[in-house]
N, C-alpha and C positions, 0 to 999 in steps of 0.2 A: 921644917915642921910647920903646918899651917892647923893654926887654934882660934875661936872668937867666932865673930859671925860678920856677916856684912855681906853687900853686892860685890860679885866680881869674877875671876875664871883663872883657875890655872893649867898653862902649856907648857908643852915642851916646845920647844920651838920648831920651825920648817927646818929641815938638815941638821939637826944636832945630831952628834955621833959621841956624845960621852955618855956612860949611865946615865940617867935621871931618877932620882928616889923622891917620891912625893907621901911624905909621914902625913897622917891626921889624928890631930888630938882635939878630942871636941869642939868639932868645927859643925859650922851652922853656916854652909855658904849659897848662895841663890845667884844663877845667872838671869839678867833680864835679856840679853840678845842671844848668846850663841851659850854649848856647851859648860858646864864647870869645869870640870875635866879633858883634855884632850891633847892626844898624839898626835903633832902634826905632819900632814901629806910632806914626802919623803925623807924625814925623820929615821935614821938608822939606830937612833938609842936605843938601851933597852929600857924600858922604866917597871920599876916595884912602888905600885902603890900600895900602903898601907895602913891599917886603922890598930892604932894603939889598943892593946887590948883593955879592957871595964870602961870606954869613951865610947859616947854615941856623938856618930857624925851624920848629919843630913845633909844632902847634895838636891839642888831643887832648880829647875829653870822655868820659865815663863812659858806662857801661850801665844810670846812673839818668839818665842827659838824655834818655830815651825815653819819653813818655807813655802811650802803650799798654802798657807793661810796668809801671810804676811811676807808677800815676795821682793818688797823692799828692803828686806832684813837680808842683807847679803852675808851676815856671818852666821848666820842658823845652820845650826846642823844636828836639830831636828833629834836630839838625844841628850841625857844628864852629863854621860863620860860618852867619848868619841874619842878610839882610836885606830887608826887609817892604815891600810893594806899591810904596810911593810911595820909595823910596829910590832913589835917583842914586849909584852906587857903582862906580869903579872900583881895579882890584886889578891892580898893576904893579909894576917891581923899580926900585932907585933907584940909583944908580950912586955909589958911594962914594968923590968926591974932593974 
């Protein structure tokens, strides 16, 4: 379960092959390089993200997560959630009881 706020990005990692379940409970997270959110390129997991139900979560990245503007930024990927070809990913609210 990820709650709070602050700078930073949650993966799945490159080739994981077990579920991944990524819970949010009033989260307030901001990427400044790359993605919040993201399935990484050959990544077989399936992941369920979800937003506790009556919580508001903001997911926010920068005007450096843009590659074409800032092509130093080799982890941009130019999106808030990014998840990649072979990813199985569903995004649903989860009911809080």
């Amino acid at each position: 379960m990820f709650a709070g706020s602050g700078n930073g990005s949650i993966a799945v990692k490159k080739e994981a092959y077990n579920p991944s379940v990524i819970c949010l409970y009033s989260l307030d997270l901001t990427s400044s390089f790359t993605s919040v959110i993201s399935v990484r390129k050959d990544s077989t997991s399936t992941c369920t993200v979800y937003a506790v139900e009556n919580t508001v979560n903001t997911l926010t990245d920068s005007a450096y997560n843009n590659d074409e503007n800032y092509s130093a930024n080799s982890a941009a990927e130019n999106a808030v959630m990014k998840f990649k070809d072979s990813s199985d990913v569903t995004i649903n609210r989860r009911r809080n009881d």
